[in-house]
N, C-alpha and C positions, 0 to 999 in steps of 0.2 A: 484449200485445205479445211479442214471440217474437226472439231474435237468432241467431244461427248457431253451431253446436257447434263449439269446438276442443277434442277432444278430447287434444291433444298437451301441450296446457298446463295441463288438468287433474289437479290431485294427488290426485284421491280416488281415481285407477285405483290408486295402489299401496294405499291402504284397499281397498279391491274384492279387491283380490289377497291379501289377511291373511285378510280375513272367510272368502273362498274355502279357503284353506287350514289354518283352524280346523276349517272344515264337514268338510272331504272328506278330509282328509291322503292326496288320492292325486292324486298329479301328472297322472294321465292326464284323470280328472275334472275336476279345477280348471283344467287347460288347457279343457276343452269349454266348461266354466262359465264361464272370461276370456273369450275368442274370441266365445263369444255376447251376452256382457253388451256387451262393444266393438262389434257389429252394432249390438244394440239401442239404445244410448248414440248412433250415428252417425247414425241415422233419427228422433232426438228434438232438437226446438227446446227452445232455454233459454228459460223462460217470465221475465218481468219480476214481480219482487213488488208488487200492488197495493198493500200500505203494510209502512212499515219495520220495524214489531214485526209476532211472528206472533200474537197478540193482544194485546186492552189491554180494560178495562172497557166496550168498546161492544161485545163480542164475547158472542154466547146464541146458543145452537143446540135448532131444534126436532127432533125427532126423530118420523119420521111414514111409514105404509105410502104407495107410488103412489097406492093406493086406499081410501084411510080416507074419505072424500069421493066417494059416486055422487051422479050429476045427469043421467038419462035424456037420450039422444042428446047427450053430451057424453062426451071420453076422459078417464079419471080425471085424469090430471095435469095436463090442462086445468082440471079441477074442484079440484085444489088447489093449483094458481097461484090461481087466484081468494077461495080462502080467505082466503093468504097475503096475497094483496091488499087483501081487505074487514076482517080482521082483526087482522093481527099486523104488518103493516108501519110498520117505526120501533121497533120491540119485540125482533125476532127478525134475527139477521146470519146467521145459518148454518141450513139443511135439510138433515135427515143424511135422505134417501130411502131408509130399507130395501129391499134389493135388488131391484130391478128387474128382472130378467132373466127369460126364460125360464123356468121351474121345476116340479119334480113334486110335492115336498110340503114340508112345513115353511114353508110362505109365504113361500119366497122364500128359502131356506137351503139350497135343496138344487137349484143351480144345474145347470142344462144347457146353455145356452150365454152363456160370461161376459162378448162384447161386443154382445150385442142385449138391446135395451128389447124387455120383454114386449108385445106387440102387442094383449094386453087393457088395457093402460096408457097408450100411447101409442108417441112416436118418440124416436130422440136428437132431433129439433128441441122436442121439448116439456121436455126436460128441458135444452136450451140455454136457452130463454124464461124457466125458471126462475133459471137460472143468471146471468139479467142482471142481475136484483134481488138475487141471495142466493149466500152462498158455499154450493159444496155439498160433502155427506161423502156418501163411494160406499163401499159394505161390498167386502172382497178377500176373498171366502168362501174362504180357501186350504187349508183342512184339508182339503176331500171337495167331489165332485163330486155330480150325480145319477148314479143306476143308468142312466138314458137318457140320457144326454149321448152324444156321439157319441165323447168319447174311450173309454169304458167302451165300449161298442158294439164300437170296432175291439178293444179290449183283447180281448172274447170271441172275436172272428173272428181273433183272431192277425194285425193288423194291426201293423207296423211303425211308426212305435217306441212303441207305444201297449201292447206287450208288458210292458212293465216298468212301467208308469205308476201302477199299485195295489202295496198289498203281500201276496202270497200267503202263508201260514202253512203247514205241510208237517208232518204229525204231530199230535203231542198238548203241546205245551210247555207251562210253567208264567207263564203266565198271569195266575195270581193277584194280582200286585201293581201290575198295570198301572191307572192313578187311571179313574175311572170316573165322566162327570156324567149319565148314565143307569144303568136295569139293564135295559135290552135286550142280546141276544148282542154280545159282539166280534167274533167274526170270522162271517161270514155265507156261504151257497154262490154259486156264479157255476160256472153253466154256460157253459166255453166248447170252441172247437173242440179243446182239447188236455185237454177231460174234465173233471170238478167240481174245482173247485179254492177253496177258502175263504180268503175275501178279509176284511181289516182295516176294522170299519165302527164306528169309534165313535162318531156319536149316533145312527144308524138302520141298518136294510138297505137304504133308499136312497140314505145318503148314505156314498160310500164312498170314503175315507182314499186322498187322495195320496202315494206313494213319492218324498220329496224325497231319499230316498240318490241317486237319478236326478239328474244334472245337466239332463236336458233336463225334467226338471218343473219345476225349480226355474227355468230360463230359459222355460217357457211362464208360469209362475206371475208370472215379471217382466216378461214381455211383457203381460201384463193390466193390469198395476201399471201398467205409462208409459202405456197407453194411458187407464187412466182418468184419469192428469194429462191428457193429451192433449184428453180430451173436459173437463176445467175442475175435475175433482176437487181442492179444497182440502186437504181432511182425509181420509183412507186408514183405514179401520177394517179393522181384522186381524183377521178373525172366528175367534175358538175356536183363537188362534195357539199357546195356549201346546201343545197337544197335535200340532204340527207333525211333530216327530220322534221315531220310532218306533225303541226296541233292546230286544228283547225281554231279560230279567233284569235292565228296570229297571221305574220307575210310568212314563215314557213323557211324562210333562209336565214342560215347563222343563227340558228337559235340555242342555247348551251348545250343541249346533248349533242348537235353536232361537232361543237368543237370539242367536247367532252372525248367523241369516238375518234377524232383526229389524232388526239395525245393519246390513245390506248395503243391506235395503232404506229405512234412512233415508241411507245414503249416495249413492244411487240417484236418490229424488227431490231430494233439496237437491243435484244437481249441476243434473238438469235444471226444478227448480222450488220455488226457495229460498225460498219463501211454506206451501209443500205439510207439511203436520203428518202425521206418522203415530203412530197410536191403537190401544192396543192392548186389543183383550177379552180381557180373563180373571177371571173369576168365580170367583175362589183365594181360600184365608185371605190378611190384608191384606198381612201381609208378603212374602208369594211374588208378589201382584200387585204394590206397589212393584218388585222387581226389573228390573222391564221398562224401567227407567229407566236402567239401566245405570248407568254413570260419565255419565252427560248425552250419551252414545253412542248410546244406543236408541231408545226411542219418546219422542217430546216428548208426549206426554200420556197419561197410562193414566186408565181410567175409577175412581173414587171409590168401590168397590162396598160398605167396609161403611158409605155413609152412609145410604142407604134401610133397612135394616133397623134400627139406630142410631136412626133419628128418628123411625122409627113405635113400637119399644121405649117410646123413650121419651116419647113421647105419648099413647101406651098408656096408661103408669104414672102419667104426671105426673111422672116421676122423671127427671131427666138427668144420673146419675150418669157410667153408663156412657157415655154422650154425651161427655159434657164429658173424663172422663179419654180417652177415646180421640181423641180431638179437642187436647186438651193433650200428651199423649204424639206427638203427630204431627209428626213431620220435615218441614219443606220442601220442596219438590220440589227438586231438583238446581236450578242454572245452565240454562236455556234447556228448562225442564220447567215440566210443571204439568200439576192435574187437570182431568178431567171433571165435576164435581158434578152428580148425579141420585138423583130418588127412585125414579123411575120408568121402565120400557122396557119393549118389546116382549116381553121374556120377563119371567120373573117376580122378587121379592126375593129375591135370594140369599140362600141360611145357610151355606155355608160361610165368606165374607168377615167374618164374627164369631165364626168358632172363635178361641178363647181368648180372645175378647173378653166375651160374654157366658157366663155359666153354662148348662149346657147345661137347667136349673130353667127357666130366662129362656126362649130359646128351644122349649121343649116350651109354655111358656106361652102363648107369641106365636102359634103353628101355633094350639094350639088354641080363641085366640081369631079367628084367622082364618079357621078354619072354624063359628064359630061366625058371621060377619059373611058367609058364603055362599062364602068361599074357597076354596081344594084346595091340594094341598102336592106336589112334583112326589119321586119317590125316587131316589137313585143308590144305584150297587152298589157294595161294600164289598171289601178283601181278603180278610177271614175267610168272605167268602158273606153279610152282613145287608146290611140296605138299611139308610139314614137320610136324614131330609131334606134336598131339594137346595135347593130353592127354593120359596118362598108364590106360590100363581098367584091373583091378585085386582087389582082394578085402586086405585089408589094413595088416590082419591077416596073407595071404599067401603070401604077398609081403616079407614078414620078416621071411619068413621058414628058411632060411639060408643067409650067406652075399658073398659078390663078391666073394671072392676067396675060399670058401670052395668045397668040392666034394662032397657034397649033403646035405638035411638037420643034422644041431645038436639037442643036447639038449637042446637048448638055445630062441628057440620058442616064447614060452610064455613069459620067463622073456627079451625077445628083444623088443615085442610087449607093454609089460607093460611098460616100458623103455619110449618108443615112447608115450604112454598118458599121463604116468608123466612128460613129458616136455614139452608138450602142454597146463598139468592144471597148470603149473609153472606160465605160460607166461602171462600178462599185457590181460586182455580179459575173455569174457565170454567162457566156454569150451564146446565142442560141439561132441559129438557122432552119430557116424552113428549105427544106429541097428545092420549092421551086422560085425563092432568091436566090440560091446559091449557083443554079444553073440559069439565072436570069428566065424564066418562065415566062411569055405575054400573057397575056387572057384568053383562055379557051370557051369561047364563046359557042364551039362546036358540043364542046361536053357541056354546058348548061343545057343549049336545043337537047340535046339525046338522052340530059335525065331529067329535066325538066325544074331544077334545082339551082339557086343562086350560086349554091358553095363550090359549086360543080366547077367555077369559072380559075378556082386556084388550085384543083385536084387535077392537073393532066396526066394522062399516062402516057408516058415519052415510049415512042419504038426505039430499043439501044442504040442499033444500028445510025439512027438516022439521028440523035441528039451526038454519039460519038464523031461524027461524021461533022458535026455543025464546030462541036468541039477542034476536031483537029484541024478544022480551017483555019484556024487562028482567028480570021476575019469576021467571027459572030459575035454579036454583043455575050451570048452564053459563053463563048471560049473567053472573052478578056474579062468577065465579072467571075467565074472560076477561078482563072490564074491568079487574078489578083485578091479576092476574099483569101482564099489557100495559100497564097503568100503572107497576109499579112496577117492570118492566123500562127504561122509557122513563124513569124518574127514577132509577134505576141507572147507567145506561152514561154519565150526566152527570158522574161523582164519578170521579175518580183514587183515590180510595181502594179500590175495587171492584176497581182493576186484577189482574188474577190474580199478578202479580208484585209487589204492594204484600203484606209480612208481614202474616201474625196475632198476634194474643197472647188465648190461648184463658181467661176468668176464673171464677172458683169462687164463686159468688152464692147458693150453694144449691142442692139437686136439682129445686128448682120452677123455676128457668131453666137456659137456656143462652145465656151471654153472652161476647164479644169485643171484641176492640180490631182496627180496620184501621188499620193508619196505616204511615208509612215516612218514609226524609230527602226522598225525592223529592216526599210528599203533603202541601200546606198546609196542608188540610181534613180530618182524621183523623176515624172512624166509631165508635161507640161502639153495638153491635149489642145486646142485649136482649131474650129472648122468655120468654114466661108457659106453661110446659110445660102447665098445671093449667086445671081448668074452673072453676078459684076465683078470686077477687079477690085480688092479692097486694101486698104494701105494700112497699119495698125503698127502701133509703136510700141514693141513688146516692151522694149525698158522701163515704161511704163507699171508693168506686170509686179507686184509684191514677190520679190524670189528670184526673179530673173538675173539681174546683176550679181546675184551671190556667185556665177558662175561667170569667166568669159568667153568660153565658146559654149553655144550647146549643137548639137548636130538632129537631125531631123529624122528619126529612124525610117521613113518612108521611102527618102529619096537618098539620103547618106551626106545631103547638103548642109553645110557649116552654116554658122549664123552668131555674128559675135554681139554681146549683150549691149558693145556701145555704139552698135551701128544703125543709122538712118530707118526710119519707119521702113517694116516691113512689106513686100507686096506679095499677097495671095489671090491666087487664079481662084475662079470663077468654081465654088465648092471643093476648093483646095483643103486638105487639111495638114494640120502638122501636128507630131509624137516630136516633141521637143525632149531632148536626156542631155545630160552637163557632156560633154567631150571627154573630162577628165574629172575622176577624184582621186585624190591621193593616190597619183597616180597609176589608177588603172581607168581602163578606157572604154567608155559605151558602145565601140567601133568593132568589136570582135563579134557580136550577131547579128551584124550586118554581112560580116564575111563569109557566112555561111546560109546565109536567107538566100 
């Protein structure tokens, strides 16, 4: 439902007018910048919030291409509506659709026109049909365009006001210190009608860097933004935000107008869509990612990046040292924040999000056990001129075939990888799946040969028939890590203690677990999280536990097994975990969502 803009009574214009004058400190600017944002604000309905938190424990978001799902003579998002339907519904509240649009490379990251559904995909009516069942997140690819977009296009023809729209470089400047998550060229040629002129391209030569010194890119930028609340966008992903703003003799990332333009644009939708979350990517050591949080002014959620590398570490090892203090050292998210939790996306495991977290022994370790399991390692370029690792390109499921020191895969596969989502749904945060963990995906080593491309190895495109097919055998690792993720989503989102605003209290068990407390004044039912890092049998004597004996039975939401606070050290199988809940408080019973799970 939708009600009528008064913009006269809204107090966020004079926030709009700070943000504005942070960015630009030029009156001439910041006047184009107000005068435009007040059009755009006047042509947008106030959307009504579907419910009164912007999340709560029923909240998991799948993460998935248009086209991860062919089904001959059908449009792909017709083919993964139907997924969604045969599979994950009751399980999954949010479909984050990686980009959609038009595009030349990068599947879908290197946008040519930002308000049309790619037409090998389908229409906006198929991505409505979606939207009826599921909230959805739409990516704001804002850094770069494509080389073929039409605005690049008039920019070469000296097209008004598409003149100014990129940023041209003039000479030889230094360079050097500008942060780098490739080592492809920075600035690349463009021929256009006023002679070669080299242009700002940092992740490709097709994909090429927006001039937000420009007030009118910054108002085309935010004209895409309302419009994909417009079309039902819940969640706003800020693709590769943090390298927005460009001042040459600096690194060029996180620099204050960036984050400046992050809180314009949460001011922006919470005027016209008080439900609308914006998310922001950035693939930074952890602390720099935090920041995007501002004073609880910026983005209400930033993605969770060092926990994917974090939980494979230490699954690896068997060790959850590093896990656990990084996990204990962790701040809350501000007031009216919270994370992302994921192991897994479209791109691959970050390793900068564990600078100075692990030793860099650790990480040299991990690459080359992930090449050793069929993986590739992607480089970015360096100030001094070296390259060092950016990110592990491998899909999340075939990372965990076997651990460091084994001599090939075990049996241990499946229940390693489940391991690994239970303690990400554990954690303080909304939890987040990539399609191809969630249907246990190997490594497509046929789509890297075919596009020539590391990422290629976690992007498969499944033929329906024949993933459904593998599905209803029961008998595939893909049908038993489905049933069981979708179950234990479905017996998650039942517990107030999962809520992403319910605390943690992260506990020291040993390097062979990593175990927690959820609880809060608001939760009756407090969580007592427990997982077996190790391909061992491990003994552990919960009474031990601060909390434990306040209760004397607690049951195991997993399995429905009892487990009384005075009994003999406990035994956990071999990446066993356990959802400990009391059996009883005042008498009522933790036993009744299990009868329906």
């Amino acid at each position: 439902m939708t009600e009528p803009r008064d913009l006269s009574a809204d107090s966020g214009l004079d926030r709009i007018k700070k943000r504005l004058d942070a960015i630009y400190q030029d009156s001439v600017k910041v006047e184009i910048a107000y005068k435009g944002i007040i059009e755009l604000l006047a042509k947008q309905a106030k959307r009504t919030p579907h419910k009164e938190a912007k999340w709560d424990q029923t909240d998991a978001v799948l993460i998935t291409y248009g086209d991860t799902f062919l089904q001959e003579g059908e449009m792909p998002l017709t083919t993964l509506q139907r997924f969604l339907s045969e599979h994950v519904k009751g399980a999954i509240s949010s479909v984050h659709i990686l980009p959609f649009f038009p595009y030349s490379s990068d599947d879908g990251f290197s946008v040519i026109d930002y308000c049309m559904v790619d037409p090998d995909l389908g229409d906006w009516e198929h991505v409505d049909e979606i939207s009826q069942q599921y909230n959805l997140m739409f990516d704001l690819v804002i850094n770069h365009v494509s080389r073929e977009s039409l605005w690049f296009t008039d920019y070469k023809a000296n097209n008004s006001p598409y003149t100014d729209f990129f940023i041209e470089v003039e000479g030889e400047p230094d360079l050097s210190q500008v942060t780098r998550p490739r080592n492809t060229p920075l600035l690349v040629p463009a021929y256009t009608h006023r002679g070669r002129k080299k242009v700002w391209a940092t992740f490709s030569a097709d994909q090429i860097d927006l001039n937000f010194a420009n007030p009118l890119v910054l108002l085309r930028m935010l004209s895409v933004l309302l419009f994909y609340v417009s079309k039902g966008a819940r969640i706003i992903r800020l693709d590769a935000i943090a390298f927005l703003w460009k001042q040459i003799g600096t690194n060029c990332i996180h620099l204050p107008q960036t984050h400046e333009a992050v809180k314009l644009m949460r001011d922006l939708v919470e005027m016209v869509a008080p439900d609308a979350i914006i998310l922001t990517e950035t693939n930074v050591p952890h602390l720099e990612n935090l920041s995007y949080f501002g004073e609880s002014d910026e983005a209400h959620m930033v993605y969770q990046f060092s926990l994917a590398p974090l939980i494979l570490h230490a699954l690896h090892r068997g060790d959850g040292n590093y896990l656990t203090d990084w996990a204990f050292n962790l701040e809350p998210p501000p007031q009216g924040c919270t994370f992302l939790n994921f192991t897994a996306s479209h791109d691959g495991i970050g390793l900068r999000p564990v600078e100075g977290i692990l030793p860099q022994r650790e990480v040299e370790d991990l690459v080359t056990n992930m090449h050793r399991l069929g993986g590739f390692v992607s480089m970015k370029s360096n100030p001094d001129g070296s390259q060092s690792p950016y990110e592990i390109n491998i899909t999340y499921f075939s990372a965990l075939r076997e651990t460091h020191n084994s001599n090939g895969p075990d049996q241990w596969q499946v229940e390693r990888f489940i391991c690994s989502q239970n303690i990400m749904m554990c954690l303080q945060g909304v939890p987040a799946f990539y399609i191809h963990s969630l249907v246990a995906t190997p490594n497509d080593h046929e789509g890297v040969e075919k596009t020539g491309r590391t990422r290629s190895i976690n992007r498969r495109k499944w033929e329906y028939p024949y993933l459904q097919a593998l599905i209803d055998s029961g008998r595939s690792s893909n049908a038993e890590v489905i049933k069981r993720l979708t179950r234990l989503l479905t017996l998650r989102k039942k517990h107030k203690a999962f809520d992403p605003n319910t605390p943690q209290q992260i506990l020291d068990l040993g390097k062979e677990f990593f175990a927690l407390w959820r609880a809060g004044d608001d939760v009756k039912f407090p969580i007592l999280a427990i997982h077996n890092l190790t391909p061992d049998i491990q003994m552990l004597d919960l009474s031990q536990i601060d909390g434990f004996n306040d209760h004397p039975v607690w049951v195991n939401l997993l399995d429905a097994t009892m487990v009384e606070s005075q009994s003999d050290k406990f035994v956990l199988q071999p990446y066993q975990s356990l959802w400990l809940m009391p059996e009883q408080i005042d008498g009522e019973s933790a036993l009744w969502a299990l009868s329906t799970s």
